[in-house]
ZAZA-310123 format. One record per residue (C-alpha): y, x, z. Coordinates in steps of 0.2 Angstrom, whole numbers, padded with zeros to 4 digits, always signed. Each point is the difference from the previous one (the first is absolute). Layout:
REM ZAZA-310123
YXZ...
//
This chain:
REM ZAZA-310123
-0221+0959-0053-0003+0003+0019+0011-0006+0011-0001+0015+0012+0006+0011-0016+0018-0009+0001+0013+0008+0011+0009-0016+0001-0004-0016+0001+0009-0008-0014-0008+0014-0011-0014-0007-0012-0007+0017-0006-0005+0016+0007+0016+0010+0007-0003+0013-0013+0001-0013-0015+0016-0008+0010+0011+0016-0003-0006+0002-0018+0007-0016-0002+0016+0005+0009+0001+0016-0011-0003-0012-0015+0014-0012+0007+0011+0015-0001-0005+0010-0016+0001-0021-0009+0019+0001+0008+0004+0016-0008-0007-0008-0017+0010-0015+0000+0015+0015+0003-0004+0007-0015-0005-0013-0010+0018-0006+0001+0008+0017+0000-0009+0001-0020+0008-0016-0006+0019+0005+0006-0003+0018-0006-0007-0006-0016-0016+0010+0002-0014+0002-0014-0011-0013-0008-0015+0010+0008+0007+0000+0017+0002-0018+0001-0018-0002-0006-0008+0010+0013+0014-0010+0012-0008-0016-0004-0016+0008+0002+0003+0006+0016+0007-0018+0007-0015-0010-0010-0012+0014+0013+0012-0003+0014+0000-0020-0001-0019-0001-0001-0003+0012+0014+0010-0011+0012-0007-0015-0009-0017+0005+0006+0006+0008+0017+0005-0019+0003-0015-0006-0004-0009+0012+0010+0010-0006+0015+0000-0018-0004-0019-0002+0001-0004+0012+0014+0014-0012+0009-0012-0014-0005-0013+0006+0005+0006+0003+0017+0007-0019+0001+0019+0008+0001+0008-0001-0021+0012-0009+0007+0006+0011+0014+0000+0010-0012+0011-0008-0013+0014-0005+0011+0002+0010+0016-0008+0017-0007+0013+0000-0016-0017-0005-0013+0013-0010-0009+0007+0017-0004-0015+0009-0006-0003-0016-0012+0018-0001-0009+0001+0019-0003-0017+0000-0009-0009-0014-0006+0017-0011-0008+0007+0019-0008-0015+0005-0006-0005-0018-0009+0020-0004-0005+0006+0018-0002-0009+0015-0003-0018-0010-0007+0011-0006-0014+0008+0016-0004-0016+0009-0003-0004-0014-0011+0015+0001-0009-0001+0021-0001-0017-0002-0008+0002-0012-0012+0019+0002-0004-0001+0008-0018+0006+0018-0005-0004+0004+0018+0018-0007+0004+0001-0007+0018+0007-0015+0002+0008-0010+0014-0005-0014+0011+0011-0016+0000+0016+0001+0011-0008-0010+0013-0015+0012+0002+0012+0014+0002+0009-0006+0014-0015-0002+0007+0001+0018+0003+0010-0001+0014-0014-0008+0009-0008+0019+0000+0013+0002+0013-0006-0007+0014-0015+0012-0001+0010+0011+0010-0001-0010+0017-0019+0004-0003+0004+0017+0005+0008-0008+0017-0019+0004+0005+0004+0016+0002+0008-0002+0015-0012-0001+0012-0007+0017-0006+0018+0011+0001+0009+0002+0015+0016-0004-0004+0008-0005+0016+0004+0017+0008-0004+0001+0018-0008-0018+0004-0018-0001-0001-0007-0014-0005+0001+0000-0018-0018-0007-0003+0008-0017+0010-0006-0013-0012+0012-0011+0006+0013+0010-0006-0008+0005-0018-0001-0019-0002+0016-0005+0005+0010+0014-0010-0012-0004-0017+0005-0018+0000+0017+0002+0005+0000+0013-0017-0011-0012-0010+0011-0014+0002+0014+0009-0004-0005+0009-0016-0008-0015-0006+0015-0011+0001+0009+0013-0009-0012+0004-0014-0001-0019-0001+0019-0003-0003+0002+0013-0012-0013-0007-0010+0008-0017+0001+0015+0008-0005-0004+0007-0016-0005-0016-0004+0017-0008+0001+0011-0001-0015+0015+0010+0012-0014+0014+0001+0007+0017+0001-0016+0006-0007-0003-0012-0014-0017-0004-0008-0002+0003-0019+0005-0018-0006+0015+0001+0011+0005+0018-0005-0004-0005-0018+0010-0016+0004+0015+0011+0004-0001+0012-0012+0001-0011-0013+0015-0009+0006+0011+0014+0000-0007+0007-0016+0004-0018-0007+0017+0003+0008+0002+0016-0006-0005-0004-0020+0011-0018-0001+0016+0013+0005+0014-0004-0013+0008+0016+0001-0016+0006-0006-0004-0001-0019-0014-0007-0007-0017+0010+0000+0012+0016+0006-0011+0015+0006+0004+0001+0018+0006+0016+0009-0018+0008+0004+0007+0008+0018+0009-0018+0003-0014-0009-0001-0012+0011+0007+0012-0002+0017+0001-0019-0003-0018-0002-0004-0012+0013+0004-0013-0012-0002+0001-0001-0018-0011+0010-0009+0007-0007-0017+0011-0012-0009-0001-0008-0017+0011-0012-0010-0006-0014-0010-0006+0011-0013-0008+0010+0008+0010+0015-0001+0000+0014+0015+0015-0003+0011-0005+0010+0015-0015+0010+0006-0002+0008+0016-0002+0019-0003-0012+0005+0013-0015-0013+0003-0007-0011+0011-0013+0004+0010-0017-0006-0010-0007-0010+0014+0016-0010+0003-0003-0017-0007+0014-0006-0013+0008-0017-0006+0006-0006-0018+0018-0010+0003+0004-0011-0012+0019-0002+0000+0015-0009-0008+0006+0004-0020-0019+0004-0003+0001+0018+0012-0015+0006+0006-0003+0013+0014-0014+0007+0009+0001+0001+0020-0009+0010+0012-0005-0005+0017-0002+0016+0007+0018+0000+0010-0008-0016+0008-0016+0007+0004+0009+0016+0007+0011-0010+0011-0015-0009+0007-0008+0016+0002+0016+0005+0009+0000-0015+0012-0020+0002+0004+0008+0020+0006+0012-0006+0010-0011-0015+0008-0013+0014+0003+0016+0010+0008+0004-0012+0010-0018-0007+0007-0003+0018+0005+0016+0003+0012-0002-0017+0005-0020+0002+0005+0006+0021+0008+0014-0009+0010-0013-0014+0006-0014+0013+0002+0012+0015+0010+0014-0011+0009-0006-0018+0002-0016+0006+0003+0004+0013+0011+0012-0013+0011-0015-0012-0001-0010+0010+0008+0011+0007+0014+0007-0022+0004-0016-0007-0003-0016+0009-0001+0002+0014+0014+0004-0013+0012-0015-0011-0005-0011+0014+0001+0005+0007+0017-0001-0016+0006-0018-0005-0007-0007+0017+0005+0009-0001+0019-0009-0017+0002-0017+0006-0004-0002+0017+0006+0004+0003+0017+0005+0015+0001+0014+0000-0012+0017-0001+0010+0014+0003-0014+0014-0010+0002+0007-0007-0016+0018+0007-0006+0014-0012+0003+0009-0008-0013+0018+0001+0004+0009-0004-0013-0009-0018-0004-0004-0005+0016-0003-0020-0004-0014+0004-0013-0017-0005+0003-0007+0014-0001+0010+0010+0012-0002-0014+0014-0017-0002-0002+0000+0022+0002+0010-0005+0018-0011-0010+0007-0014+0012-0007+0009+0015+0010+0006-0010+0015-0013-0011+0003-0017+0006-0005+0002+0016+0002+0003+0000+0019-0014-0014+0001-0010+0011-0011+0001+0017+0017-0001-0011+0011-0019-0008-0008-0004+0017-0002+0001+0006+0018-0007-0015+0005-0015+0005-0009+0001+0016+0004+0001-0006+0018-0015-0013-0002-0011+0014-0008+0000+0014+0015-0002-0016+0011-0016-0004-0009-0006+0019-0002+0003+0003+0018-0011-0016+0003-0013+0004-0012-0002+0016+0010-0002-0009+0015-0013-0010-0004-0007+0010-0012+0000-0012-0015+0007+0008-0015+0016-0005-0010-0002-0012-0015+0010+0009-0012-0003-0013-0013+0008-0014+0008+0015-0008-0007+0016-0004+0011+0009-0015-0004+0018+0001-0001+0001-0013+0016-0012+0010+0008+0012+0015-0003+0016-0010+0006
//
């Protein structure tokens, strides 16, 4: 690709193939959204197909879109910048490791899985999931193409698009990263099948060795279903029917056989563990979004009016001279950097600033007036030192 097609520096493509990729960013957002939504809302079989489909489609794009980027990086001698400081590292853990760990294996499964029921990934693939999350600080690129910082500016500051990305990549990170590490602990409050199994089975276990209870008694059905909704049946050691769930479980939720105590039997349902995951990947997506709108809208915003609007008054006061604004004052934090350096910036150079200008303002109708009097012309060309100009 042409360099001079990129708007941005840090952009490896075409700027029209960079918002595609933002609009796909977004549309692969609202996929995860609903992908979720289907497993707590119990949604058809076919949906959840054309679901996994859809990620399969979304997980390859990126997979390739990283690749795309990683060798035009190499050939411009800069993969490592950027891996590290332009988020790459990003690009690769939402694509490459859900596509090869996640949504690869699910296809496989989907296809091969017999009477075209779709089963499920070991639980440690699943939580996985939560790694999709972190797709959404790709979308901290849109930043620097919305004005979202009311009356300043200099919204296309790189210095501040930068600073506000990483500040929101570390954070969401670090909280999809402990919530994965806490799903792994026994103490979860979203356990993984074996630890929900685990539990279930205890309290069932708890449940059957009751001695108030008679032997092989048919449970209440409406008790039981409130104890364990889980259950889709129970059986003694003859195999008689002592409870069946009236209404069934969805199709493509995965089930257990338990084999309990006194020769009972039961068959358990993973699909209250699966919804709660999906329930906890919501509310992370919930949270990442008010946290990324309150970086983007606030901290940004204050970002921009502490830091970068001083920065590029200053820059653009000490190379052109005829720019004369003095920077605002901060009066509230008086002892920041920042705000002594914009002092001395408005009490110093500024003043030394007029009074090189009408120097050279002097100098020049000295020279023109001599020029005329001699009759040699002027050398516009000529570069004036700033010694020469003190």
């Amino acid at each position: 690709m042409a360099a001079q097609n990129r708007k941005y520096p840090e952009d490896h493509f075409p700027h029209s193939f960079e918002i595609i990729i933002l609009i796909l960013i977004f549309l692969a957002i609202c996929h995860l959204c609903i992908e979720e939504l289907a497993i707590l809302l119990a949604w058809d079989a076919s949906i959840h197909r054309d679901l996994i489909l859809g990620a399969f489609a979304f997980d390859l794009i990126f997979s390739l879109e990283f690749l795309g980027r990683s060798i035009v990086s190499l050939k411009e001698g800069r993969f490592l910048l950027y891996f590290t400081r332009q988020r790459g590292w990003i690009d690769f853990i939402s694509s490459v490791p859900l596509a090869m760990l996640v949504s690869g294996p699910a296809i496989y499964l989907l296809f091969i899985s017999p009477d075209g029921q779709i089963e499920h990934l070991p639980q440690y693939m699943v939580l996985l999931k939560t790694a999709k999350a972190v797709r959404v600080t790709r979308a901290l690129r849109l930043i620097r193409m919305l004005r979202i910082v009311g009356p300043v500016q200099y919204t296309e500051s790189q210095m501040t698009n930068h600073h506000v990305a990483t500040v929101a990549t570390i954070t969401v990170t670090t909280l999809i990263f402990s919530v994965f590490i806490l799903q792994l602990l026994p103490v979860s409050p979203v356990p993984g099948h074996a630890a929900y199994r685990g539990e279930i089975t205890e309290k069932l276990e708890a449940y059957l060795g009751d001695k108030t209870r008679q032997p092989f008694e048919k449970p209440n059905s409406t008790l039981f279903r409130s104890a364990f909704p889980s259950i889709v049946n129970l059986k003694d050691g003859d195999g008689q029917l002592l409870y069946e769930r009236k209404d069934s479980v969805p199709e493509w939720s995965p089930a257990v056989d338990l084999n309990l105590s006194q020769g009972y039997t039961a068959s358990l349902s993973y699909f209250r563990a699966d919804a709660n995951l999906a329930l906890l990947i919501l509310c992370l997506l919930g949270v990442i979004l008010l946290l990324l709108v309150g970086y983007v809208i606030l901290y940004g915003r204050l970002f921009v009016q502490s830091v970068a609007e001083p920065v590029y008054m200053m820059d653009r006061g000490l190379r052109q001279w005829n720019y004369n604004l003095a920077i605002p004052e901060f009066k509230d934090r008086p002892q920041d950097e920042i705000s002594r350096l914009a002092n001395i910036y408005n009490r110093r150079w500024l003043p030394l600033k007029e009074r090189i200008v009408a120097h050279y303002d002097r100098k020049k109708k000295d020279m023109e007036m001599s020029s005329s009097d001699h009759g040699s012309p002027l050398d516009s060309g000529k570069n004036v030192s700033l010694d020469e100009l003190i």
